[in-house]
SELO-805124 format. One line per field, with one value per residue (C-alpha): residue in one letter; residue number from 1; x, y, z. Coordinates in steps of 0.25 Angstrom, whole numbers. Layout:
REM residues N
residu: [a,...] .
num: [NUM,...] .
east: [X,...] .
north: [Y,...] .
up: [Z,...] .
END
This chain:
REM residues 499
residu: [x,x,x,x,x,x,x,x,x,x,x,x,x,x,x,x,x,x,x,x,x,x,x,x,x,x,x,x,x,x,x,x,x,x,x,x,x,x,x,x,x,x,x,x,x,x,x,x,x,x,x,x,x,x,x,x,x,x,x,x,x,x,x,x,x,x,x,x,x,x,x,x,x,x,x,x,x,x,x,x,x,x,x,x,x,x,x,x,x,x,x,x,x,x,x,x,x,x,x,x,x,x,x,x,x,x,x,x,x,x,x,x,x,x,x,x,x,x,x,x,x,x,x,x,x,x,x,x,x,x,x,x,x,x,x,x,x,x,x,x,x,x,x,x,x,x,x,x,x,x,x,x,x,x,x,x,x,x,x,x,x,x,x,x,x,x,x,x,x,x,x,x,x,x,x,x,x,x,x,x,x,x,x,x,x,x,x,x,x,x,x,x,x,x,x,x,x,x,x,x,x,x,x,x,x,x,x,x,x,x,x,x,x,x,x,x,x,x,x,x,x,x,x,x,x,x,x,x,x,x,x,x,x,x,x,x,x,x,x,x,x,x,x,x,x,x,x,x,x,x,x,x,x,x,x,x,x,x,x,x,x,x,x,x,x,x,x,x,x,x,x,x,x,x,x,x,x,x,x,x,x,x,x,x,x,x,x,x,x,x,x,x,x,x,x,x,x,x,x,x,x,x,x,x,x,x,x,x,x,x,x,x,x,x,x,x,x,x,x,x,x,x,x,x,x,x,x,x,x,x,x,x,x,x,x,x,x,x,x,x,x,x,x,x,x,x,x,x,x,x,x,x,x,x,x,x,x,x,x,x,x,x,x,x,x,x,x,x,x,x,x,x,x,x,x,x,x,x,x,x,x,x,x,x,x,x,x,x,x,x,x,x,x,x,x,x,x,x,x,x,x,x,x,x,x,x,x,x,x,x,x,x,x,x,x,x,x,x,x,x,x,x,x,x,x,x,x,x,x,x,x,x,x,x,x,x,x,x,x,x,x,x,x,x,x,x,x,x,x,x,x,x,x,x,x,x,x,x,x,x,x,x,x,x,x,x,x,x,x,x,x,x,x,x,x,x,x,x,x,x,x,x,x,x,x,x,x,x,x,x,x,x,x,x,x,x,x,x,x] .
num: [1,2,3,4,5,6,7,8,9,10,11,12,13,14,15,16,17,18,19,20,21,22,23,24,25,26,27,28,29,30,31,32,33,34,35,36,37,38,39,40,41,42,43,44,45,46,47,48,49,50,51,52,53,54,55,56,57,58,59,60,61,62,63,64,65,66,67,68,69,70,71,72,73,74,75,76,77,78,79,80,81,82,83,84,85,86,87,88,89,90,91,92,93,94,95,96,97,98,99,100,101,102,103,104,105,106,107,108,109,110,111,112,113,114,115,116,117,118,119,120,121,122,123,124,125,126,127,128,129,130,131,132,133,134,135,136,137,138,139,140,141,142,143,144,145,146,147,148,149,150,151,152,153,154,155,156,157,158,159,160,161,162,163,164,165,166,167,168,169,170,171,172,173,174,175,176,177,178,179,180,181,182,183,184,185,186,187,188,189,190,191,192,193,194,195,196,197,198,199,200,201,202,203,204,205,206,207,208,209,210,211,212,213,214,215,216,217,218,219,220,221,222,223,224,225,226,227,228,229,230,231,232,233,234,235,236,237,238,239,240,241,242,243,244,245,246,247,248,249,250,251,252,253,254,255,256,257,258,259,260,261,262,263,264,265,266,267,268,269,270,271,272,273,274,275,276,277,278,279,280,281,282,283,284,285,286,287,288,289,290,291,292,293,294,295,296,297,298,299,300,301,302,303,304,305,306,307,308,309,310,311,312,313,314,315,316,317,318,319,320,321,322,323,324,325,326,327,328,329,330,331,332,333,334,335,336,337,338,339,340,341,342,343,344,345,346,347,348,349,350,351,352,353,354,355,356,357,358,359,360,361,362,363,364,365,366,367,368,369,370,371,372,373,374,375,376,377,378,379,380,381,382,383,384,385,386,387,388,389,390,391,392,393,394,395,396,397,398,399,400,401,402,403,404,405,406,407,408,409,410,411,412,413,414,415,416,417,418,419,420,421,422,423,424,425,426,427,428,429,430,431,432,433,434,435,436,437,438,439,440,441,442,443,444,445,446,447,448,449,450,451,452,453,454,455,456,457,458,459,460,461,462,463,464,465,466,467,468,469,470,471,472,473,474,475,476,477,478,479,480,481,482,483,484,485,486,487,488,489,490,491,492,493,494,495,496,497,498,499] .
east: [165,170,166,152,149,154,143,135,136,136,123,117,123,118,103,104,105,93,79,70,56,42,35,22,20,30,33,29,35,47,48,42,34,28,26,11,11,16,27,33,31,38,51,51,51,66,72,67,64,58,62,53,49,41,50,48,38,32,39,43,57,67,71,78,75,86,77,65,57,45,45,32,18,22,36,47,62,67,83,87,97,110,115,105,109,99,103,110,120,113,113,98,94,83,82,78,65,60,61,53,43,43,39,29,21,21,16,24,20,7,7,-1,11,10,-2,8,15,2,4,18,19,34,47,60,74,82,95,100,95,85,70,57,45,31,18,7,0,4,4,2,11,21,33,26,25,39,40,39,52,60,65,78,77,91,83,71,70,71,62,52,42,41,30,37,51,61,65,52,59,71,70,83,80,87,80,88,86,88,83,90,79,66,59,43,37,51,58,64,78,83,96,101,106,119,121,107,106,102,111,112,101,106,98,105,96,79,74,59,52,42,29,16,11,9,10,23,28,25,30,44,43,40,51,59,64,57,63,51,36,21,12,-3,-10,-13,2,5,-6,-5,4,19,26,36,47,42,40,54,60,50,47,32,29,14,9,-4,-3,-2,-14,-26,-34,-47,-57,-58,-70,-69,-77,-76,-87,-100,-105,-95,-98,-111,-106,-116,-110,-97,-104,-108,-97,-91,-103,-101,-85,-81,-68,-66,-68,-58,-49,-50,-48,-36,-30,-33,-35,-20,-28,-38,-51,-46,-57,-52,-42,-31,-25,-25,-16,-16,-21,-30,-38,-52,-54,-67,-72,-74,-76,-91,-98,-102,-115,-120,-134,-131,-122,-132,-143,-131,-130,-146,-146,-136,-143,-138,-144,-143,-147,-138,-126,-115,-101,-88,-73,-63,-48,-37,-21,-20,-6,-13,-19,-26,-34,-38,-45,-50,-57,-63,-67,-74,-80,-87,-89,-98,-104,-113,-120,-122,-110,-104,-86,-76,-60,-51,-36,-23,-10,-4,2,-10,-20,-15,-11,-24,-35,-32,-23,-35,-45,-52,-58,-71,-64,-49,-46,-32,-24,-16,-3,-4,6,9,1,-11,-14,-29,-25,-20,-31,-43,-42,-51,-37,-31,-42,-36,-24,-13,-19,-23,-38,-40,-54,-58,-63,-68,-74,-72,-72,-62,-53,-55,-51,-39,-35,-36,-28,-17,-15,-17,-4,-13,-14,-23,-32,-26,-31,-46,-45,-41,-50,-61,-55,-55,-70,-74,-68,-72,-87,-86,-81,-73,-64,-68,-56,-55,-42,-28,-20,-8,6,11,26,37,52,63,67,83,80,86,81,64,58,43,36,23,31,32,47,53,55,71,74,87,91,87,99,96,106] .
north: [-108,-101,-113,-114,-99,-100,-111,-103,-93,-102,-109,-94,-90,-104,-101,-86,-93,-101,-96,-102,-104,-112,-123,-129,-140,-150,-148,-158,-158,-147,-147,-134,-143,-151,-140,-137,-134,-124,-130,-137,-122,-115,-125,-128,-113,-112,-124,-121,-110,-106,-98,-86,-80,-67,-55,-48,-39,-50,-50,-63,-64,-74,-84,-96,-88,-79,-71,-73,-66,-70,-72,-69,-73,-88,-89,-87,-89,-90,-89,-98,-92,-101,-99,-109,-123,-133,-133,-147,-140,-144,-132,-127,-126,-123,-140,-139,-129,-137,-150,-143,-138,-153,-159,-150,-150,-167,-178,-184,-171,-165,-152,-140,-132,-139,-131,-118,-123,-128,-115,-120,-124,-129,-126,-124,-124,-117,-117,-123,-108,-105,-109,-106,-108,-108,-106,-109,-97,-83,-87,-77,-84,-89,-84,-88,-100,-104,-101,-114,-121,-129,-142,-148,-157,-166,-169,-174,-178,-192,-191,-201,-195,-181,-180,-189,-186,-183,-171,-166,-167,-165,-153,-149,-133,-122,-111,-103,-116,-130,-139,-146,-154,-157,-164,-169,-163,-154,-144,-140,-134,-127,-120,-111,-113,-105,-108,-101,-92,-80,-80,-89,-87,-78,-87,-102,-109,-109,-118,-120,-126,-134,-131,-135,-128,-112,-109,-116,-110,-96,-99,-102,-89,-83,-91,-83,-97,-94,-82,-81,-84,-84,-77,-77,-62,-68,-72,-56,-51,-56,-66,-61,-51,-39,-48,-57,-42,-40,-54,-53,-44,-47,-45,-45,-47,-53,-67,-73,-83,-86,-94,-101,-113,-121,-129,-143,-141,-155,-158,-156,-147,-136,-139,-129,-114,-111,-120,-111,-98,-100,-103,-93,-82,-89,-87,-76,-73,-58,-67,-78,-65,-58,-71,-78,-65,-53,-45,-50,-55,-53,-59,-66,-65,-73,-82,-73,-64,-48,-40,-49,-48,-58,-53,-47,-35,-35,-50,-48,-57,-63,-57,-66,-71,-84,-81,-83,-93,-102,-100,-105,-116,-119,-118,-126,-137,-135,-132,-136,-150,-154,-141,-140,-147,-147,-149,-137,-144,-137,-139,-139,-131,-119,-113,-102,-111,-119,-107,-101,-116,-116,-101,-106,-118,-109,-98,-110,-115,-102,-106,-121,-127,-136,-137,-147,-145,-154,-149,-156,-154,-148,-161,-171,-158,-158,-171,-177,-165,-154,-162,-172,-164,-171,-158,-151,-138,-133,-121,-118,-107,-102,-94,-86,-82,-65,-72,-81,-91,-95,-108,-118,-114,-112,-117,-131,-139,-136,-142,-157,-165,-156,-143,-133,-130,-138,-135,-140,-127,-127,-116,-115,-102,-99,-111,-99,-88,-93,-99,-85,-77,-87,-84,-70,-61,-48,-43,-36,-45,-56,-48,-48,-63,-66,-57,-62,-79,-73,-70,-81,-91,-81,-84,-98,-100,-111,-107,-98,-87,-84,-74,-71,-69,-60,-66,-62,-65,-65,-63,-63,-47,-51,-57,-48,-45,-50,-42,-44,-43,-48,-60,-65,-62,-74,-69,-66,-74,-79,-62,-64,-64,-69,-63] .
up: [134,120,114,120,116,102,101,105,96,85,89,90,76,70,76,69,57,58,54,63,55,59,51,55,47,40,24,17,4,3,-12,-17,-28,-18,-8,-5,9,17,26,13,5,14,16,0,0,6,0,-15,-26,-37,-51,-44,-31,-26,-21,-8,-16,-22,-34,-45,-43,-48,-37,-45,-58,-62,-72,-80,-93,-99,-115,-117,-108,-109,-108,-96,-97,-82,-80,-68,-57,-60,-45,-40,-35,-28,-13,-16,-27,-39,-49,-50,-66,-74,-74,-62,-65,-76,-67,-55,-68,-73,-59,-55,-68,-68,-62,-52,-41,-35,-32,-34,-39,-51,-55,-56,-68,-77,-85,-88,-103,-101,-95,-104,-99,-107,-101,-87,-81,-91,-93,-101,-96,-105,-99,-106,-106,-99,-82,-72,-63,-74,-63,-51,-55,-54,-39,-36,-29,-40,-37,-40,-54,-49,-37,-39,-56,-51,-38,-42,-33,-29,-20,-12,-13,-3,-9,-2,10,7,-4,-14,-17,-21,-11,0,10,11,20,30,40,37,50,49,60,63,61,47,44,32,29,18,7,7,-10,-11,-24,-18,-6,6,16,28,38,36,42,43,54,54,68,64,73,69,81,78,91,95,84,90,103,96,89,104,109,97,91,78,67,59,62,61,71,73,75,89,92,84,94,108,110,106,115,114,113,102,94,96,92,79,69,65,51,48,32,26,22,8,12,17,25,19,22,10,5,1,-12,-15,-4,-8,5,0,-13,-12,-12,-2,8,5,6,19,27,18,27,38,41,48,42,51,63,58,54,70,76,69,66,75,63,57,46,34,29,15,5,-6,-12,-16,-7,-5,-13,-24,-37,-37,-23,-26,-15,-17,-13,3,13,15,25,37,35,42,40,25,28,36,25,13,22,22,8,5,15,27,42,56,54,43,45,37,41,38,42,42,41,43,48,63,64,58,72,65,55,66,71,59,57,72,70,57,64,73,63,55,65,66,52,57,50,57,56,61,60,56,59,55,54,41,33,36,32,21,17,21,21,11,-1,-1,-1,13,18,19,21,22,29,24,21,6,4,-8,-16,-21,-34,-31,-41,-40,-48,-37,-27,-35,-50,-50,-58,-42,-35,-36,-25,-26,-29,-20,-22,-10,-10,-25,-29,-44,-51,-68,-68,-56,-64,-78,-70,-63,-78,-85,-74,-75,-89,-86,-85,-86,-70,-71,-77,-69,-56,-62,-62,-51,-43,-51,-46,-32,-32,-39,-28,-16,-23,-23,-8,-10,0,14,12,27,30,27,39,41,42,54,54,66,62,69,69,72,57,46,33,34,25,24,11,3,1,16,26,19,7,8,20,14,18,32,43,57,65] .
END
């Protein structure tokens, strides 16, 4: 009987020590290089770091960098903590940055991240823990760009092929976790890294369910078998109880992203701005916003977010018109006998997309468009629709980060495989202005450009910019230490203790 209870208590101590997270989709490459969707982002994000990271105040801190100081504009000398070993013991060095800066910058990958470093003249090392980097000109976001995970150099300097690599499965990092099982279609395991160089995680173990499904995965936080979790406004509104209130603390922020349908400019229907336009009167953006969210939400207006220096105020949302949109259509040779069609796609594990794209469907059909959907799941959308480019629209969704960068989304240089203007968007004089502003280390003037890109893209309706949710998170309230910031509640969870 003794025996039996001590077991017992050690299976309950060993379950305290588990953070148990959700996953909908399967990562695909976990290498923070290589890493360009989500499920792949958010694991590379435990396992690796970079020189810097963003504070709880949404401040440049060092993370793998000790200390830093610019010599001038164009010049920065980064000190290396010297604490740091990869998770399989290897000493982490300054080697290891100017291998991670030597890969990313050459031919043997693909990956949109590659496009952060093209202001990078060269990287120096000038000790085992000391670097100079050169830009080529002065870079508003010469720290930010070093955020990027850095890979092991005695690891992978002989992998003949990255992208394929099993390191992607199988990733060497120097980050608070490392991963333990990785299943296709399963769950994923992580455990901490008890030699980590700011301390050991207090949580030893992160378990993430994999559930494709949103709703299973909020009956398993019902069922109180999930720490951490998303909820819906409708699941915030009518469908938890008392008790769910008093198992979770729920924390209620504005996202750092948006929701958008995107035009496939390649394609010679959207091709003609009045096409654009009127879907652009015809979409009910409010309606989108009461039905999806009851009101836990806002219309987005623009590609950069509020509170940013970049957001223009004083663009607001089109007023709906189908009236006008009906006669852009006619102009631009459409009517009843020949209407316009076209296809939304979108992934199917996203159940509020899926929504937003029938409430659109019907939303068009009222100015004679005619829409279809086409849903998959997240790994073949984008391995067969969005990378490709074998879409007529998109309707996707973008985290931003506390500094947007207009250049991956919207410079015409990103519009190609492995860039991230999806939509091959391409205006000269949008591709000026995002040049300027990146040399510009004036904020003030920096603000005036960027304001200036962001009414310059809302004009040319390339995108639809439909709304930005709020995030609407559960936490366990037996977890100590979640502090919620602009930042996100992740920020310091190697401080969290789950009794």
């Amino acid at each position: 009987m003794r025996l039996f209870v001590a077991l017992v208590i050690c299976i309950q101590l060993l379950a305290a020590g588990t953070l148990h997270l959700a996953i909908s989709a399967n990562p695909s490459r976990i290498n923070p290089l290589l890493a360009t969707d989500s499920a792949s982002g958010e694991i590379a994000s435990w396992v690796f770091n970079g020189l810097f990271k963003y504070d709880k105040e949404g401040r440049i801190v060092g993370d793998l960098a000790r200390s830093w100081r610019f010599e001038d504009d164009r010049h920065l000398v980064v000190h290396l903590r010297r604490n740091v070993t990869w998770h399989d013991g290897e000493p982490f060095t300054a080697e290891d940055v100017l291998f991670t800066y030597k890969l990313i910058t050459s031919p043997k990958i693909f990956t949109p991240y590659a496009s952060d470093f093209r202001y990078v003249q060269r990287v120096e090392m000038l000790d085992p823990y000391t670097l100079r980097i050169t830009y080529k000109k002065p870079y508003f976001k010469a720290l930010q760009t070093w955020m990027i995970g850095i890979v092991p150099k005695h690891i992978l300097e002989k992998e003949k092929d990255i992208m394929t690599s099993d390191f992607n499965r199988h990733p060497i990092g120097t980050g608070p976790y490392k991963l333990a099982k990785l299943s296709i279609s399963g769950d994923i395991e992580l455990v901490a890294n008890e030699n980590y160089f700011e301390h050991p995680p207090r949580i030893k173990k992160i378990h993430y369910h994999f559930l494709p499904d949103p709703s299973t995965e909020f009956l398993m936080l019902k069922s109180f078998k999930l720490d951490v979790g998303g909820l819906t406004p409708l699941q915030l509104e009518r469908q938890i109880d008392e008790g769910f209130r008093k198992h979770y603390r729920v924390i209620e922020q504005p996202s750092h992203g948006y929701t958008y349908l995107g035009f496939n400019l390649a394609r010679k229907k959207f091709q003609d701005l009045r096409v654009r336009q009127a879907i652009n009167l015809a979409i009910d953006r409010k309606e989108l916003v009461d039905i999806l969210f009851f009101s836990h939400g806002r219309i987005c207006t623009g590609p950069f977010m509020p509170g940013t220096f970049a957001f223009d105020p004083s663009v607001r949302p089109p007023r709906v018109d189908r009236q006008k949109a009906r006669a852009l259509l006619a102009a631009a040779g459409y009517d009843e006998k020949h209407p316009l069609s076209f296809e939304i796609a979108t992934n199917s594990n996203n159940s509020i997309r899926m929504y937003a794209a029938q409430i659109i469907q019907q939303q068009l059909a009222k100015i004679g468009v005619k829409v279809t959907i086409r849903a998959m799941e997240w790994q073949a959308f984008l391995n067969t629709v969005v990378t490709p480019r074998k879409f007529d629209t998109i309707l996707l969704g973008w985290g931003l980060g506390l500094t947007p960068d207009a250049y991956p989304l919207w410079h015409s240089d990103s519009a190609k495989i492995g860039g991230f203007n999806l939509v091959s968007y391409k205006n000269p004089e949008v591709d000026r202005l995002i040049e300027e502003a990146e040399g510009t280390v004036d904020q003030k003037r920096l603000g005036e450009l960027y304001r200036k890109i962001f009414r310059k893209i809302v004009a040319d309706v390339p995108y639809i910019f439909l709304y930005i949710p709020n995030s609407i998170t559960a936490v366990n309230r037996a977890i100590k230490n979640v502090e919620p910031s602009i930042v996100g509640i992740m920020h310091n969870e190697i401080d969290w203790i789950k009794p």
